[in-house]
N, C-alpha and C positions, 0 to 999 in steps of 0.2 A: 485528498480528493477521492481516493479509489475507496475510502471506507465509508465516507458520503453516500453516492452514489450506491455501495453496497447496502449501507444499513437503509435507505431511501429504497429501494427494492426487498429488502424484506419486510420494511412495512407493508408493499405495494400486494406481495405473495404470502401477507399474515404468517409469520416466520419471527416468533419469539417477539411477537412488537412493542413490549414493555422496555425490551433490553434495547432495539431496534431505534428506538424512540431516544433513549440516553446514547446512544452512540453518535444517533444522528446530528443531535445537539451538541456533546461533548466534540464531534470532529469540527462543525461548524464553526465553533470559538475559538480551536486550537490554530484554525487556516486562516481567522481572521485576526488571533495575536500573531503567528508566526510572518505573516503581509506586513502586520506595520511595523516590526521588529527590523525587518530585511528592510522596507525602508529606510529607517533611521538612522540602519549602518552601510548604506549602500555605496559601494567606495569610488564606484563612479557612474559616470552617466550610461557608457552598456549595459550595466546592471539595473540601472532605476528603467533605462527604455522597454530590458526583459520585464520588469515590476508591472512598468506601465499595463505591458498586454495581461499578463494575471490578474490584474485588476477589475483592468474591463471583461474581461470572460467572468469573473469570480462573481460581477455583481448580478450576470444574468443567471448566472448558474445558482447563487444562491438562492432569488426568488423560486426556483422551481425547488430547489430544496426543502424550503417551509410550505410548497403551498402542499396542497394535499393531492395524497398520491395516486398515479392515474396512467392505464397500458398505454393512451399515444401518446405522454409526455415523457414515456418511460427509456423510449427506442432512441430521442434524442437526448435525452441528459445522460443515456451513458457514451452515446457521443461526445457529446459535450465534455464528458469527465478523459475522454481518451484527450481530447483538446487542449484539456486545464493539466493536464498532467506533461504533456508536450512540452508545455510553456515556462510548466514549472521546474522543467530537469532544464531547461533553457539556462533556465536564471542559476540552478548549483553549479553547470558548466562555468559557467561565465564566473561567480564568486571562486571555485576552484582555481579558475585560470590567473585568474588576481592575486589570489595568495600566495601561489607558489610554492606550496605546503606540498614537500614529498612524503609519502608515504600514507598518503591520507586513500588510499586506493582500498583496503581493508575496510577504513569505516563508509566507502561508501558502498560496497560489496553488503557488508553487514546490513544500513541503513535502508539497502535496496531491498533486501529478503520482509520489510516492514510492510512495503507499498507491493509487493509481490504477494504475500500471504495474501491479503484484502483483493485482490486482483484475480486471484484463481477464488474464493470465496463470489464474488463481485457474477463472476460468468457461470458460477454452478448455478446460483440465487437466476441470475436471468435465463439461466434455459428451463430451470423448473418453472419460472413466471410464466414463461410461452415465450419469450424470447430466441428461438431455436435457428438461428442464420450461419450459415459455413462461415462465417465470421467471427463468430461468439465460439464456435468449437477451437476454430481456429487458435484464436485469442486466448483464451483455454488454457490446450493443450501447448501451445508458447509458453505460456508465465511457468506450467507445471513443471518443464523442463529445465527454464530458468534457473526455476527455485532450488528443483533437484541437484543441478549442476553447481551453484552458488555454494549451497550446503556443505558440501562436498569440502571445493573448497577453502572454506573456512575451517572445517574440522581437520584439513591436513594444513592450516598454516603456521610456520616452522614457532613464531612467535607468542603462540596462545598460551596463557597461564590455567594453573590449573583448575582456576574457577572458572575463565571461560570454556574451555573443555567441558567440564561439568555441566554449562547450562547448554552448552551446543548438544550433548547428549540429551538433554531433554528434548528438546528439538527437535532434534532426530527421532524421536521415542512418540513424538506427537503427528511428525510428520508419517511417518511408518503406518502411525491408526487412521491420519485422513487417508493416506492411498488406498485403504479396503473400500471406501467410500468415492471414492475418485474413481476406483476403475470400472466402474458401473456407467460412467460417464460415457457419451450421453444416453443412454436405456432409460426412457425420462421415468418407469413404472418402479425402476429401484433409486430413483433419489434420494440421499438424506440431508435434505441441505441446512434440519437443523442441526447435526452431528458438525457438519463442515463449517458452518458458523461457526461455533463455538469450539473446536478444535483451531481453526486458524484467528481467531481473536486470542487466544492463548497465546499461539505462535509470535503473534503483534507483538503482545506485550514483553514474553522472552526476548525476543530480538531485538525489541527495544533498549532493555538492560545489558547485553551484550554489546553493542553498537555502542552503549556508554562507556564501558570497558574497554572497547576498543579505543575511544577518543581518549581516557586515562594512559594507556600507555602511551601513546603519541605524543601526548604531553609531557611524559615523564623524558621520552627519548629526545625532546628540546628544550631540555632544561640545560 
C-alpha cells in the first residue's frame, strides 16, 4: 500500500512518471494477488473478518488509484493508505498469532524495513507536492528513525550468514547516500526527491531478498 500511494504522488509531482506509472501498476497487482492468496489460506475466521476490512478499503482505495491524479484527492488517499496499512499489519498480527512460529520476529523486522523504505520515500514525495502538515514531518521523521534503528538491528543479528551480511552492507551503503538527501528535510528549496526515489526503491528491493534469506534459514532451523 505505501508504494501505491507513493508512486501515485510522484505521478501527482511529475517525479520520473514513466517509472511512477510501472510501480504504480506493478504494486497494484501484487496487493490484489497477495488479498486473494491470504484468502484461500485463511485458517480462520479472525483472519478472514481482518481480510474482510482490507477489502472493503482496498476497493475504494484502488479506484482513486487508477483515476487520474489530483492535489484534493491527494491529502486523502494518503490517508487512506495510513488506514489500509493499519488493517493490513491487523491481518500479519492475527496469521502470526496462529502459527505459532517462533522465531519468525527477524523476518518480520526484515520484511518491515520494505514497507518503511516506501514510507519515508511516500512523505519526502508529499511534502515536495505541497503537502507540508506537522504530520507528514512527523510521520517522516518516525519511519527515518525506525528504519535507522531496524537496520541496526539486523546487522548485529547473532545468526546472519555471510551473504546476508554482505547484502545488509549494501544497504547500509544506500542508506548512508539517502541520508545526505534526508537531511535537508524539510528545506522544501534543497529537495531531491528524485535521488530519494530511486535510492529507496533500491532499498525495496535488497530487503526484499534479504527478508527471503531470512525465511530460508527458519526453515532450515524446522526441519
Amino acid at each position: 500500500g505505501q508504494r501505491i500511494v507513493k508512486a501515485y504522488l510522484m505521478l501527482a509531482a511529475d517525479i520520473n512518471p514513466v517509472e511512477a506509472q510501472k510501480q504504480l501498476d506493478s504494486s497494484i497487482g501484487k496487493f490484489e494477488q497477495n488479498l486473494s492468496k491470504l484468502f484461500t489460506f485463511a485458517a480462520n475466521d479472525k483472519i478472514r473478518n481482518e481480510l474482510e476490512k482490507v477489502e472493503n478499503l482496498w476497493m475504494q482505495f484502488r479506484v482513486t488509484a487508477l483515476s487520474k491524479t489530483h492535489e484534493k484527492t491527494a491529502s486523502k488517499f494518503l490517508r487512506d493508505g495510513e488506514e489500509l496499512l493499519q488493517l493490513s499489519q491487523n491481518v500479519v498480527d492475527k496469521i502470526t498469532e496462529s502459527s505459532g512460529i517462533k522465531g519468525a520476529k527477524i523476518i518480520d523486522i526484515s520484511g518491515r524495513q520494505r514497507m518503511l523504505s516506501q514510507r519515508i520515500s511516500k512523505y519526502y514525495i508529499a511534502y515536495y507536492y505541497g503537502l507540508r502538515t506537522p504530520q507528514i514531518i512527523k510521520s517522516f521523521n518516525q519511519a527515518v528513525q525506525e528504519y535507522e534503528s531496524a537496520l541496526k538491528q539486523l546487522m548485529k543479528h547473532k545468526e546472519n550468514t555471510s551473504e546476508i551480511n554482505a547484502k545488509l552492507k549494501k544497504v547500509n551503503s544506500q542508506w548512508t547516500f539517502s541520508k545526505v538527501g534526508i537531511k535537508n528535510f524539510p528545506k522544501g528549496k534543497e529537495l531531491v526527491p528524485f535521488i530519494i526515489s530511486v535510492t529507496t526503491e533500491s532499498m525495496l528491493v535488497k530487503m526484499h531478498e534479504i527478508t527471503k534469506l531470512y525465511a530460508k534459514l527458519l526453515n532450515k532451523k524446522m526441519k
